[in-house]
Backbone atoms as SQL, in Angstrom:
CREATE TABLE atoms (id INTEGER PRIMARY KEY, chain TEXT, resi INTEGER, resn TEXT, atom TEXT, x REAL, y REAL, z REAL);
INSERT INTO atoms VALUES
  (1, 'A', 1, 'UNK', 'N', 0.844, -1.211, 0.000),
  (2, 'A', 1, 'UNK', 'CA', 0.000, 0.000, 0.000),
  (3, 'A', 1, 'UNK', 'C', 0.873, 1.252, 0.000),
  (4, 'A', 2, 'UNK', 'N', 0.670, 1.749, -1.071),
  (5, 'A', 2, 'UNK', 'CA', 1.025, 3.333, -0.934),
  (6, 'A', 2, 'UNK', 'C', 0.887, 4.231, 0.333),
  (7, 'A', 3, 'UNK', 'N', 1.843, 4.893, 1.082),
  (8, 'A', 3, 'UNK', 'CA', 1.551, 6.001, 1.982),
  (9, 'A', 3, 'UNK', 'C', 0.794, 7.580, 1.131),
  (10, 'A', 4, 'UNK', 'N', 0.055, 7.779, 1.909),
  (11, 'A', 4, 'UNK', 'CA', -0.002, 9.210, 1.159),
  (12, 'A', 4, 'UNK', 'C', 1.119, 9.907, 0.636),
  (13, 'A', 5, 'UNK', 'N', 2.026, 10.235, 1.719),
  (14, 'A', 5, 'UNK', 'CA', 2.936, 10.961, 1.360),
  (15, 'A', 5, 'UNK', 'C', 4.464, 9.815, 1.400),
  (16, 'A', 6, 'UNK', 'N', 4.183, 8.933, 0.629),
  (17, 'A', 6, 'UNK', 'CA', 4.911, 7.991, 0.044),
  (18, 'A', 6, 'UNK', 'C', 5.767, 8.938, -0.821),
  (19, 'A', 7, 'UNK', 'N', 4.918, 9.758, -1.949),
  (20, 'A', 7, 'UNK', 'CA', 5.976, 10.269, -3.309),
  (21, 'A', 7, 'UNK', 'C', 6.770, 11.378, -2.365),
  (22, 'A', 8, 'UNK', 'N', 6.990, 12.126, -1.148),
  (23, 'A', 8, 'UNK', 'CA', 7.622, 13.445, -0.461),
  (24, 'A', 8, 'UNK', 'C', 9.078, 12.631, -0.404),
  (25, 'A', 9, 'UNK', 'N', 10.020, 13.794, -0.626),
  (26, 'A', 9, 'UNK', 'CA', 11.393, 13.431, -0.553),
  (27, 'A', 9, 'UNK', 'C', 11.552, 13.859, 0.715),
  (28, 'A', 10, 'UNK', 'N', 11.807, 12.717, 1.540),
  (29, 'A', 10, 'UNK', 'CA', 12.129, 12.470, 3.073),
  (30, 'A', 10, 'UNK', 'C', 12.871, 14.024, 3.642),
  (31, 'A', 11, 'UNK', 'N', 13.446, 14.552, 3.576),
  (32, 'A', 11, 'UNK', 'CA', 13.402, 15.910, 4.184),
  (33, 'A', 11, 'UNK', 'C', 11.528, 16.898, 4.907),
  (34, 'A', 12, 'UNK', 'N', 11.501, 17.127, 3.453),
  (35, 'A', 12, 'UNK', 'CA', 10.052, 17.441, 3.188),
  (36, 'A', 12, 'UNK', 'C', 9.018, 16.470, 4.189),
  (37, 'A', 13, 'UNK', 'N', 9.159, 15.267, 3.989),
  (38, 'A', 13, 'UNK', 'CA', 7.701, 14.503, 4.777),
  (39, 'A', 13, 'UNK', 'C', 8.448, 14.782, 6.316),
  (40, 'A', 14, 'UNK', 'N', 9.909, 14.785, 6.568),
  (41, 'A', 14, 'UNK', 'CA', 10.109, 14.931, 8.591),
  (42, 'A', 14, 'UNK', 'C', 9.696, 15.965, 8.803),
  (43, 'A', 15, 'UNK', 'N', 10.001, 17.285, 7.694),
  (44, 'A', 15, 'UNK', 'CA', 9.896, 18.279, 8.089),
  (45, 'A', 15, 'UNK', 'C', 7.751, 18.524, 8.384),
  (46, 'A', 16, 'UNK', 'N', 6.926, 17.913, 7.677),
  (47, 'A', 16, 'UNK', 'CA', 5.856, 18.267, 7.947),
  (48, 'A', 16, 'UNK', 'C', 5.189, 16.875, 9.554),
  (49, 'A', 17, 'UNK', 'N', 5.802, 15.941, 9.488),
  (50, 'A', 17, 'UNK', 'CA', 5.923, 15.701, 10.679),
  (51, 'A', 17, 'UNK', 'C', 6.411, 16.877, 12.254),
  (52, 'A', 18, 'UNK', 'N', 7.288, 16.990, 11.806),
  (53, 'A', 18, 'UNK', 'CA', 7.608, 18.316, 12.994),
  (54, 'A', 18, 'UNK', 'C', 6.867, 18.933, 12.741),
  (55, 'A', 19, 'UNK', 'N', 6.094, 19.745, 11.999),
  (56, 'A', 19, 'UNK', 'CA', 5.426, 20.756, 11.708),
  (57, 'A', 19, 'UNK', 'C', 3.502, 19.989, 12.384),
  (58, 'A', 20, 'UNK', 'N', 3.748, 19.213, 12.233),
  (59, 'A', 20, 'UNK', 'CA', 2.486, 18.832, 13.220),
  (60, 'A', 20, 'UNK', 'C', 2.265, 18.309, 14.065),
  (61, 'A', 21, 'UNK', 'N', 3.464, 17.944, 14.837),
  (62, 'A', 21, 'UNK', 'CA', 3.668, 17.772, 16.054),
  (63, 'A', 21, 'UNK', 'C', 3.700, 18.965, 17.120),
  (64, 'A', 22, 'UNK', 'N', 4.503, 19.669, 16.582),
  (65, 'A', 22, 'UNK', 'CA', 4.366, 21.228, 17.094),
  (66, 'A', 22, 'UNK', 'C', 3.204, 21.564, 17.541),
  (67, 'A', 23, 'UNK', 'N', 2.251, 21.415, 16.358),
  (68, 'A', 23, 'UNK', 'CA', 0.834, 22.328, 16.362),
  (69, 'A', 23, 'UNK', 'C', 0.296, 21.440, 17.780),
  (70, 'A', 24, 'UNK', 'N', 0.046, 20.427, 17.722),
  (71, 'A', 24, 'UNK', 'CA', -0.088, 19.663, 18.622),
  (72, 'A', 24, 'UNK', 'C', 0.213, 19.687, 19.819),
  (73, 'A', 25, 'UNK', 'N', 2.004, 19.543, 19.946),
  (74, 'A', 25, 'UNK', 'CA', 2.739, 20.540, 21.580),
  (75, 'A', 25, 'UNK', 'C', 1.915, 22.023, 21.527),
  (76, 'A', 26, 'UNK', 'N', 1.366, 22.631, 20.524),
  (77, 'A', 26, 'UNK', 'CA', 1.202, 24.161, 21.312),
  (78, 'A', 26, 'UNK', 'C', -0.302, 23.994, 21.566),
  (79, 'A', 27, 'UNK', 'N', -1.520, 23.064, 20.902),
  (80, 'A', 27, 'UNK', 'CA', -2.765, 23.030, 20.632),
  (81, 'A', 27, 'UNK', 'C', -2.642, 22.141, 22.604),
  (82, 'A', 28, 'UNK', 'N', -1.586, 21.580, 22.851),
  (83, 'A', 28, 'UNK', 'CA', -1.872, 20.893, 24.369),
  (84, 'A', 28, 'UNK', 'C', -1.437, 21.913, 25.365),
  (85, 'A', 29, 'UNK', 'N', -0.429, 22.653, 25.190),
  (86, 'A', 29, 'UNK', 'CA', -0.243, 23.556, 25.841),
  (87, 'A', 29, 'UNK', 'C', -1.608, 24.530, 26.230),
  (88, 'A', 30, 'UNK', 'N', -1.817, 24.956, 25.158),
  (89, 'A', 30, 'UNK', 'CA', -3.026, 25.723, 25.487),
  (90, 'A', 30, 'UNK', 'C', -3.993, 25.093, 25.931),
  (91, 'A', 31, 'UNK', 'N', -4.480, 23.890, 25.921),
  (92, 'A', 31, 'UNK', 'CA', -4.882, 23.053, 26.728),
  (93, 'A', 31, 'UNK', 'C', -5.044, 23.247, 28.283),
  (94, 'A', 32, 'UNK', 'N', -4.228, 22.863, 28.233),
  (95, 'A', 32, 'UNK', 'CA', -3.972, 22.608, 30.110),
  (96, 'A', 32, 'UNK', 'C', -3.636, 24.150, 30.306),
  (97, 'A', 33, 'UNK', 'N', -3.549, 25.346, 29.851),
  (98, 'A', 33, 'UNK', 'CA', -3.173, 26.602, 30.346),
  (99, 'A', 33, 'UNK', 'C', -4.958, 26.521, 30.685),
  (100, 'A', 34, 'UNK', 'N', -5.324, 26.719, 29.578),
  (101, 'A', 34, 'UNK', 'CA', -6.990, 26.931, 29.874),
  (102, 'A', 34, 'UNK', 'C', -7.727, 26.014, 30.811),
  (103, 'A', 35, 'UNK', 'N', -7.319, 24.775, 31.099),
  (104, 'A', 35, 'UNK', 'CA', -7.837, 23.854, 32.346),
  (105, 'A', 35, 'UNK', 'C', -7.269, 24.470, 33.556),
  (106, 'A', 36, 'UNK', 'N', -6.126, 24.994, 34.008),
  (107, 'A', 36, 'UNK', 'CA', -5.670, 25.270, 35.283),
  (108, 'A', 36, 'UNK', 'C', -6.329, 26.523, 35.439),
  (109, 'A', 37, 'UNK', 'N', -6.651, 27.703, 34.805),
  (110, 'A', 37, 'UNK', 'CA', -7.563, 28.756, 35.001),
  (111, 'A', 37, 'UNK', 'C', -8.751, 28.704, 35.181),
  (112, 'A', 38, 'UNK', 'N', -9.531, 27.389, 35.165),
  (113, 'A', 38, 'UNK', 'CA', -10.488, 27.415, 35.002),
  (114, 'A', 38, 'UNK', 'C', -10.990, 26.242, 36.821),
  (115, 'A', 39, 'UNK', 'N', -9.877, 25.491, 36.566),
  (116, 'A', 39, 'UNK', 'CA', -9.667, 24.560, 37.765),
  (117, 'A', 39, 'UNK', 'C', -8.894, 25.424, 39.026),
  (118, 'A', 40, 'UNK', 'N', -8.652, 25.922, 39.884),
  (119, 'A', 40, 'UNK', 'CA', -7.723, 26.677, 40.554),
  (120, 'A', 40, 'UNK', 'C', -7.199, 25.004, 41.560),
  (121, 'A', 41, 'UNK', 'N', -6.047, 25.024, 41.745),
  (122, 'A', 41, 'UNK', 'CA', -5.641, 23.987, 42.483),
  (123, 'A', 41, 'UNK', 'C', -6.147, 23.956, 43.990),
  (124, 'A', 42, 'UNK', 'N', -6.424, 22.517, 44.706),
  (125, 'A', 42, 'UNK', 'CA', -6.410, 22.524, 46.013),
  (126, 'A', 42, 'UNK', 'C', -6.158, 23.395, 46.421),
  (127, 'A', 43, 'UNK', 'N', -4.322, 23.679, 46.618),
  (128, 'A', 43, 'UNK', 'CA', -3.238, 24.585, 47.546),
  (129, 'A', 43, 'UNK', 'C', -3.942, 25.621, 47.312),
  (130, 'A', 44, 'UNK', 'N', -4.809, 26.168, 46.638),
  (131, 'A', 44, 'UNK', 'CA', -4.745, 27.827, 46.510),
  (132, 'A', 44, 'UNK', 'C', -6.317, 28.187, 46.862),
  (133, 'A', 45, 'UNK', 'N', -6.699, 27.322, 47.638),
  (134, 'A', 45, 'UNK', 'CA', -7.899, 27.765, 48.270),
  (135, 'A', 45, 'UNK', 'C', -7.374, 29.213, 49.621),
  (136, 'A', 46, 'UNK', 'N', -8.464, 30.249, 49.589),
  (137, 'A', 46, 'UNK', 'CA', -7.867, 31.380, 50.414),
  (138, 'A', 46, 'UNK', 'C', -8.062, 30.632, 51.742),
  (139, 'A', 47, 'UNK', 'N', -6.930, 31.390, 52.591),
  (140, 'A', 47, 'UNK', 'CA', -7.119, 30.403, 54.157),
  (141, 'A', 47, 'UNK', 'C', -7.934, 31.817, 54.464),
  (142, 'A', 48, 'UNK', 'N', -9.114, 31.839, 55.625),
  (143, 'A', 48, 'UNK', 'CA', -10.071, 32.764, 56.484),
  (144, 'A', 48, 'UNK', 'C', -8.628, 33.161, 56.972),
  (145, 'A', 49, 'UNK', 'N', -9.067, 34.431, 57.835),
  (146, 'A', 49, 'UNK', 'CA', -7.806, 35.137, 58.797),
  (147, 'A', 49, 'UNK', 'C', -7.458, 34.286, 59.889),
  (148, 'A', 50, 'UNK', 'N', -8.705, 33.661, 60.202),
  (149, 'A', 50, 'UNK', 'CA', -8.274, 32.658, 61.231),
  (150, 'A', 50, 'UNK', 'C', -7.623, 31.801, 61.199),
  (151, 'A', 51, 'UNK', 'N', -7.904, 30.349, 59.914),
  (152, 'A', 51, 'UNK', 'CA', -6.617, 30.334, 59.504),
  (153, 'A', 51, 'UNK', 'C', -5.308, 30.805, 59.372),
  (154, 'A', 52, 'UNK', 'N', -5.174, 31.850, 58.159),
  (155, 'A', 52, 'UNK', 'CA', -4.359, 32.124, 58.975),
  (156, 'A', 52, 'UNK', 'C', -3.189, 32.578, 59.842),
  (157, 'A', 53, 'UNK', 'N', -4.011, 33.269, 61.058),
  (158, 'A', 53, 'UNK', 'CA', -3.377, 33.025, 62.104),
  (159, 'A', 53, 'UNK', 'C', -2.877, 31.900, 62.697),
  (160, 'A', 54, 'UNK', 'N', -3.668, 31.048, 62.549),
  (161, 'A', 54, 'UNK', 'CA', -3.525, 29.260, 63.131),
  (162, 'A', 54, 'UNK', 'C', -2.146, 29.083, 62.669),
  (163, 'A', 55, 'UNK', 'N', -2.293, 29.260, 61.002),
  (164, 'A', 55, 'UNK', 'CA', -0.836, 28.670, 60.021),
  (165, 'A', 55, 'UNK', 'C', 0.100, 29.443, 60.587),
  (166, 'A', 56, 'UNK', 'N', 0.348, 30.398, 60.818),
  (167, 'A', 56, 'UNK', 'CA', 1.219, 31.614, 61.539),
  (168, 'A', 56, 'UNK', 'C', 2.129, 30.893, 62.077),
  (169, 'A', 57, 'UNK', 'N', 1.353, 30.755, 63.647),
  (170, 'A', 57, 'UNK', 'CA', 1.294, 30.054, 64.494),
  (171, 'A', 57, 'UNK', 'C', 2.183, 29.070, 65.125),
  (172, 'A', 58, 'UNK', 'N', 1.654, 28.207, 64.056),
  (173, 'A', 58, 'UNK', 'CA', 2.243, 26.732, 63.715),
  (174, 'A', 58, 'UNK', 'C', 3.709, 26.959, 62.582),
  (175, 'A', 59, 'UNK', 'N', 3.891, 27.628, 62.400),
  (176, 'A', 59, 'UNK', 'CA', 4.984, 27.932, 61.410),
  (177, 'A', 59, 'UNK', 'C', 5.706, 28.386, 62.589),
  (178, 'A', 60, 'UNK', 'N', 5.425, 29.188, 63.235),
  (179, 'A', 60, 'UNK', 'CA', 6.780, 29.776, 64.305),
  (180, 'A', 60, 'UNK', 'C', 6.789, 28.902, 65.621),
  (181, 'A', 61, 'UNK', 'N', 5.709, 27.733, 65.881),
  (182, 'A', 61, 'UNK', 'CA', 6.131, 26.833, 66.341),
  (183, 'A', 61, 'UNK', 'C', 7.146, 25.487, 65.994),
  (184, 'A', 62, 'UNK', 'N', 6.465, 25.106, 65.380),
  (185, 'A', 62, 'UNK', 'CA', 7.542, 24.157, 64.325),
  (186, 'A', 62, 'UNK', 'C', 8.066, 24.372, 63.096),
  (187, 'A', 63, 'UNK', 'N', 8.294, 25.445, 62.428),
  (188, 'A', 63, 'UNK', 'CA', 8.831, 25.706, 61.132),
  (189, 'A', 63, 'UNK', 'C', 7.953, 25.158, 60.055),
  (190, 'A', 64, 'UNK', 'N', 8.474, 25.998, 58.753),
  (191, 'A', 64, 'UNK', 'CA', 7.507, 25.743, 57.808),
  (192, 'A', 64, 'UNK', 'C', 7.672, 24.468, 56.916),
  (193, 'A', 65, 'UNK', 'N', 8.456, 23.649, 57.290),
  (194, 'A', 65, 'UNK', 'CA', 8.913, 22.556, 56.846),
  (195, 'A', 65, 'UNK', 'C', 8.065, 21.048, 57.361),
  (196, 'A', 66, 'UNK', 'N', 7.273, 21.618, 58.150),
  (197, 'A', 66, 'UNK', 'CA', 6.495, 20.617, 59.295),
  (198, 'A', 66, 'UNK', 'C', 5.374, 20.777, 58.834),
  (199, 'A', 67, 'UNK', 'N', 4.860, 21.406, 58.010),
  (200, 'A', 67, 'UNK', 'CA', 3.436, 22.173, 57.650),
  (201, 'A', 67, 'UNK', 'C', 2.805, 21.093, 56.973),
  (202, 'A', 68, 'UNK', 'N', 1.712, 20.808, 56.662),
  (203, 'A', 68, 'UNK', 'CA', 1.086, 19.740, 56.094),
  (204, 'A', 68, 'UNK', 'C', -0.986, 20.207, 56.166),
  (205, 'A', 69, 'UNK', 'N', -1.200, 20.116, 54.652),
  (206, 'A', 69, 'UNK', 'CA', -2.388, 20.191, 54.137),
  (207, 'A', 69, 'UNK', 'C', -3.388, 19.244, 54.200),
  (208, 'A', 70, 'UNK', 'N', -4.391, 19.267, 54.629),
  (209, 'A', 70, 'UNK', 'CA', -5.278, 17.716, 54.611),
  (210, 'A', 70, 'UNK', 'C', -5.858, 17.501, 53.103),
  (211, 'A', 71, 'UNK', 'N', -5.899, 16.290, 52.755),
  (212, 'A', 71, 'UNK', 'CA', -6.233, 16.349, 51.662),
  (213, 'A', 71, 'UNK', 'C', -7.870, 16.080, 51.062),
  (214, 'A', 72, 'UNK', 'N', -7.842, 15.547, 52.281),
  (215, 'A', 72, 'UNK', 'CA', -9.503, 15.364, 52.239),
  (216, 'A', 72, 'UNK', 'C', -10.239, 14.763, 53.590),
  (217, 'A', 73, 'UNK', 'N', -11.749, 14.850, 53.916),
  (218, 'A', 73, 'UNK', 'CA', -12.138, 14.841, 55.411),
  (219, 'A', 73, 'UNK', 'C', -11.335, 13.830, 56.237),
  (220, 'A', 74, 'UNK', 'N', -11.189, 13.767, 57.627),
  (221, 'A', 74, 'UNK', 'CA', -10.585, 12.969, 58.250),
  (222, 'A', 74, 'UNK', 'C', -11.527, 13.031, 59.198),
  (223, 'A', 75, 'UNK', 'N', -12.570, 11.871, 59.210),
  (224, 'A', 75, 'UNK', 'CA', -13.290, 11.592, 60.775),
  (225, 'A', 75, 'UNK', 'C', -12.807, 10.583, 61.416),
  (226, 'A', 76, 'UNK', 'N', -12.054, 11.226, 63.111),
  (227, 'A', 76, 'UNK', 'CA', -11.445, 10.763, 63.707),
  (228, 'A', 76, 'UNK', 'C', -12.299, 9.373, 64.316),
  (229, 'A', 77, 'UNK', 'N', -11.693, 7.951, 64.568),
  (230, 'A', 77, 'UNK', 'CA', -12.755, 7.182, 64.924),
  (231, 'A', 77, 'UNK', 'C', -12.073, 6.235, 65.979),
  (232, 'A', 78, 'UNK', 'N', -10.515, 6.685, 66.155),
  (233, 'A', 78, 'UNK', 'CA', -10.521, 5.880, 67.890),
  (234, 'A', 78, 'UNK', 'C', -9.957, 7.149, 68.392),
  (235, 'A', 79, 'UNK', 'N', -9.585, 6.854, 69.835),
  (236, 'A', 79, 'UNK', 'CA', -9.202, 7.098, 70.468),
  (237, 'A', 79, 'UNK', 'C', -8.286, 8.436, 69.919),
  (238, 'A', 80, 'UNK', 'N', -7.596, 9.842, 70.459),
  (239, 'A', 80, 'UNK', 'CA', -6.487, 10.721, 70.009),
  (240, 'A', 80, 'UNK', 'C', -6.968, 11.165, 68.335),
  (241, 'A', 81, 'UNK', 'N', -7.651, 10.203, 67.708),
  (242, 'A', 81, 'UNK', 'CA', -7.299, 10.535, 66.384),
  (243, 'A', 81, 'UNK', 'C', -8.435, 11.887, 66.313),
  (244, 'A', 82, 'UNK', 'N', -7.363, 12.810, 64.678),
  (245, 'A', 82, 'UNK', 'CA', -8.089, 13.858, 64.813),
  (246, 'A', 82, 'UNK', 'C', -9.537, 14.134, 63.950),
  (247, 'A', 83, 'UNK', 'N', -10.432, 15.167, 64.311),
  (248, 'A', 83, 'UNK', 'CA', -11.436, 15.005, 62.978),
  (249, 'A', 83, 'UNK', 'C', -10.906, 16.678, 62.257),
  (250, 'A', 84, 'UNK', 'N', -10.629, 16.230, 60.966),
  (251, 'A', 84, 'UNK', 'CA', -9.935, 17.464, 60.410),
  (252, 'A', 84, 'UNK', 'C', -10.764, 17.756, 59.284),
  (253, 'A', 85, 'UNK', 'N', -11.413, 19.015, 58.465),
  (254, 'A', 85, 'UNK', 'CA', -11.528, 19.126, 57.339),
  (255, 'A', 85, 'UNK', 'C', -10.638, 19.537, 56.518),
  (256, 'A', 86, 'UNK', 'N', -10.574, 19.203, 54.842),
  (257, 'A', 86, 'UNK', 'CA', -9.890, 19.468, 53.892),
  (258, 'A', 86, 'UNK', 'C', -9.406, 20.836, 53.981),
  (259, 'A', 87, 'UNK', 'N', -8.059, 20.710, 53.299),
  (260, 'A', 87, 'UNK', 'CA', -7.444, 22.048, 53.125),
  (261, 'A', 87, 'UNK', 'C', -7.038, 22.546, 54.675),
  (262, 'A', 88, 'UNK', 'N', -7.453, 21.911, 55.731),
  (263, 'A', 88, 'UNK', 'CA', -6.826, 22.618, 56.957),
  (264, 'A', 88, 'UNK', 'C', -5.261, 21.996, 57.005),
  (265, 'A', 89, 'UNK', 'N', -4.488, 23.033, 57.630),
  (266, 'A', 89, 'UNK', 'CA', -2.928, 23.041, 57.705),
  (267, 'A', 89, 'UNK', 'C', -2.983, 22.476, 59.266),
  (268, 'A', 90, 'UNK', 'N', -2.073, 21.510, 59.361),
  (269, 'A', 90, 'UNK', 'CA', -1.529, 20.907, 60.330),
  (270, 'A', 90, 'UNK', 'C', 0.074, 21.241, 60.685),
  (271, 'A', 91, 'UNK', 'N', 0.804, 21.099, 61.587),
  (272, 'A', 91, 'UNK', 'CA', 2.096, 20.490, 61.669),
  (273, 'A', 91, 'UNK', 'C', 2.096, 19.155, 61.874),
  (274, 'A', 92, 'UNK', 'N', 3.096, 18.552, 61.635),
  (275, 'A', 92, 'UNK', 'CA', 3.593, 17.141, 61.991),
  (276, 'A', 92, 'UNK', 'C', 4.507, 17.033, 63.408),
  (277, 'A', 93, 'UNK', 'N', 3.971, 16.719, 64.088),
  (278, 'A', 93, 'UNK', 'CA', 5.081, 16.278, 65.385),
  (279, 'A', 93, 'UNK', 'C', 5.823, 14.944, 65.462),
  (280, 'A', 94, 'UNK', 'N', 5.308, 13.746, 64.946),
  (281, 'A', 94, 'UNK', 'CA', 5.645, 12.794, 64.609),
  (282, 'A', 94, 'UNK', 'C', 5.378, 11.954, 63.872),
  (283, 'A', 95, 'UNK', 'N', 5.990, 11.315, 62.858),
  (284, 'A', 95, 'UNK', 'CA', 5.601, 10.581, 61.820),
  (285, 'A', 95, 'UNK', 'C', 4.857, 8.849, 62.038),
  (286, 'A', 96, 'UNK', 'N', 4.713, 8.978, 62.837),
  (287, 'A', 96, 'UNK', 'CA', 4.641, 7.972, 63.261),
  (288, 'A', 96, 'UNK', 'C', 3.574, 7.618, 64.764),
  (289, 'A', 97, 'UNK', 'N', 2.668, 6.689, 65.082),
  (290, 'A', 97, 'UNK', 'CA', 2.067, 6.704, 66.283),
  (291, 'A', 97, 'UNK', 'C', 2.536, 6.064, 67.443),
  (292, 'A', 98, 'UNK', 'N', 2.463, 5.738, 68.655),
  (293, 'A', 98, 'UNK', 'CA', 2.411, 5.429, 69.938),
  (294, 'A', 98, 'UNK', 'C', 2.880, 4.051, 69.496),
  (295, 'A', 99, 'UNK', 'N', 2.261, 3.246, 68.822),
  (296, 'A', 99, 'UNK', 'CA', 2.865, 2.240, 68.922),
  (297, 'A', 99, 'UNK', 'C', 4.233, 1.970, 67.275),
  (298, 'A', 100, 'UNK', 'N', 4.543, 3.126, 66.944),
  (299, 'A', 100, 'UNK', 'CA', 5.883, 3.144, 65.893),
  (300, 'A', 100, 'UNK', 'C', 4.824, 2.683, 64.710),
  (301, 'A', 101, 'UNK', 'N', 3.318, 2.665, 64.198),
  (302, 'A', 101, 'UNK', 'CA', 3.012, 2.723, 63.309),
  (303, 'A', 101, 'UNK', 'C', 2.992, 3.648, 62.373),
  (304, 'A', 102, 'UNK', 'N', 3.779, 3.804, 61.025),
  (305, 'A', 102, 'UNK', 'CA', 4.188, 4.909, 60.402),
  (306, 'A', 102, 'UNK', 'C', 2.562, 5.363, 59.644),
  (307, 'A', 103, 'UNK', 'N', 1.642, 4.935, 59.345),
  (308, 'A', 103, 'UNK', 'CA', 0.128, 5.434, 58.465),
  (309, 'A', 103, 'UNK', 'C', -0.484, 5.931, 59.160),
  (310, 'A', 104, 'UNK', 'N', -0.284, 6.113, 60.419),
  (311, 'A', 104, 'UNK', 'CA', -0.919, 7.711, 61.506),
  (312, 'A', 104, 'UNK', 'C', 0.521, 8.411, 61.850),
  (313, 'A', 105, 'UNK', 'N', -0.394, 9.690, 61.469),
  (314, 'A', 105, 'UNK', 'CA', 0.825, 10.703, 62.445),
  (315, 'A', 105, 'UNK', 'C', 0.608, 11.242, 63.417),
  (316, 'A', 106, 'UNK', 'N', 1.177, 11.889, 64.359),
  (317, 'A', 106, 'UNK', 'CA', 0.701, 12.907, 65.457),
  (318, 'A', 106, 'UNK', 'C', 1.115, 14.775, 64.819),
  (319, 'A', 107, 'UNK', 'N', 0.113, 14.976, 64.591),
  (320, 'A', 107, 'UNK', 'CA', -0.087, 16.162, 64.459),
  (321, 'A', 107, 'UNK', 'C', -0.525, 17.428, 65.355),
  (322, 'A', 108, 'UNK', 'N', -0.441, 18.598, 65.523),
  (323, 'A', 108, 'UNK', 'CA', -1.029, 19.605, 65.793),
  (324, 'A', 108, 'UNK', 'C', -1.963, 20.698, 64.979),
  (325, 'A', 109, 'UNK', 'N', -3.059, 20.478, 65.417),
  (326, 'A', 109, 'UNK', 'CA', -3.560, 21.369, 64.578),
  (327, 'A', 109, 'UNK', 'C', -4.239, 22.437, 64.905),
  (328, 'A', 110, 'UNK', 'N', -3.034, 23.016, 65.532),
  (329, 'A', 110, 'UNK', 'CA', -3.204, 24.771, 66.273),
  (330, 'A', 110, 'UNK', 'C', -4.278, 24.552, 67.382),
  (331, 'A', 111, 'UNK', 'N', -3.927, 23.369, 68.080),
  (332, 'A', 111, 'UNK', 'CA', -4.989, 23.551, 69.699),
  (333, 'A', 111, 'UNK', 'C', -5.247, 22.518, 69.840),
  (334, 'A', 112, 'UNK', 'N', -5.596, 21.474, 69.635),
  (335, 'A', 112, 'UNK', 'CA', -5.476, 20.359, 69.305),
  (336, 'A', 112, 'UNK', 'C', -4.804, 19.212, 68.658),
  (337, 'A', 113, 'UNK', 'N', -4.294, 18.271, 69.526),
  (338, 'A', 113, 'UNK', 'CA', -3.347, 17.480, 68.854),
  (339, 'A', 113, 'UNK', 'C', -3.934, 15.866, 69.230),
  (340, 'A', 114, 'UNK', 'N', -3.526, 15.351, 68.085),
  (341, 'A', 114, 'UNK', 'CA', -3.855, 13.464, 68.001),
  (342, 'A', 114, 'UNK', 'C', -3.176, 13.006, 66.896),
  (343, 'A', 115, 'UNK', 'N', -3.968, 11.837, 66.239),
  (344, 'A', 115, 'UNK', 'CA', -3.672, 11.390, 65.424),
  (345, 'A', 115, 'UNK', 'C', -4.390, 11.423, 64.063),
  (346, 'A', 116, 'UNK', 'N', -3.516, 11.379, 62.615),
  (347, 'A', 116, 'UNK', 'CA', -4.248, 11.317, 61.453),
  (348, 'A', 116, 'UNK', 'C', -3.770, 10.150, 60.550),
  (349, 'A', 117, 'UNK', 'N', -4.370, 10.107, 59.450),
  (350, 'A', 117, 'UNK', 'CA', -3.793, 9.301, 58.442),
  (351, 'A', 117, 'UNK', 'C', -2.781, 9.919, 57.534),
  (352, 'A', 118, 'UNK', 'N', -1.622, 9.166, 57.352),
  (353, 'A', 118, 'UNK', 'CA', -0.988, 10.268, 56.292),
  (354, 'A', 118, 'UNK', 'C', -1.207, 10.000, 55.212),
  (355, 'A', 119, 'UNK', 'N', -1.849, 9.410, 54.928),
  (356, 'A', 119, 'UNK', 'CA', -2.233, 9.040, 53.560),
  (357, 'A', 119, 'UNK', 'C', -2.696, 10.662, 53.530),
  (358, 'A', 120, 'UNK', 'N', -3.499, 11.035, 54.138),
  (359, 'A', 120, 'UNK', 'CA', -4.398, 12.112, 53.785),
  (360, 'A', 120, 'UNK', 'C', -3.597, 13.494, 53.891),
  (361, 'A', 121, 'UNK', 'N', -2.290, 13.581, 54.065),
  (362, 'A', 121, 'UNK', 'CA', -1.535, 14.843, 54.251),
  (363, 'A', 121, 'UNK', 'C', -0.656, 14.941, 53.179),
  (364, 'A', 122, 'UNK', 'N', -0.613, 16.088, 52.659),
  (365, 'A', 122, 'UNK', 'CA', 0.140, 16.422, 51.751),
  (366, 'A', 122, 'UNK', 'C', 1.283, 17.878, 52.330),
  (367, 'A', 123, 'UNK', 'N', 2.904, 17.569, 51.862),
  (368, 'A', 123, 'UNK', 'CA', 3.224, 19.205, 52.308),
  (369, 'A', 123, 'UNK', 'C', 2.937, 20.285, 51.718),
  (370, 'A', 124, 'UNK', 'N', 2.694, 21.333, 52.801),
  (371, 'A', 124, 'UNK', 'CA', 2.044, 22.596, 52.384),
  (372, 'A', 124, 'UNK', 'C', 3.337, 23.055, 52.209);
């Protein structure tokens, strides 16, 4: 079977390969420029003042390196553990729980401290 552009002298057919690949890299680019304006990310939800103050807080308590975002609800269901909603900023005090299990942490979360899942923390 013949290619379409079977008869193009191979310069010519790479060169219109690149030439529509391009369109393509810039037709995706603009893509996802126009999805992220339209999507605003998690992180950039506004924190209330109270927040924060809280984040403040917790930053000049444990540094901003300790900081950690929830990623989604956390209803606390034994004992210490915390009930947190999304997007609230935590610190981390320890990675780990009471009994050296690393998938809860002990956190603070500006007045309250227990335990969470880290699955559910992301760093802020």
């Amino acid at each position: 079977p013949q290619l379409p552009h079977g008869h193009m002298p191979l310069p010519s057919f790479w060169k219109m390969v690149e030439d529509s690949l391009q369109q393509s890299g810039a037709q995706l680019r603009a893509f996802c420029q126009a999805f992220e304006t339209v999507t605003p990310s998690p992180g950039t939800q506004p924190l209330t003042p109270a927040e924060e103050r809280k984040v403040l807080s917790l930053v000049s308590k444990h540094g901003p390196d300790k900081l950690y975002q929830v990623t989604s609800n956390i209803s606390g269901s034994r004992d210490l553990d915390l009930t947190l909603l999304r997007g609230q900023i935590v610190a981390l005090l320890q990675s780990a729980d009471t009994k050296g299990n690393t998938s809860r942490w002990l956190v603070d979360a500006g007045g309250p401290r227990g335990f969470v899942p880290a699955a559910k923390l992301r760093p802020y």
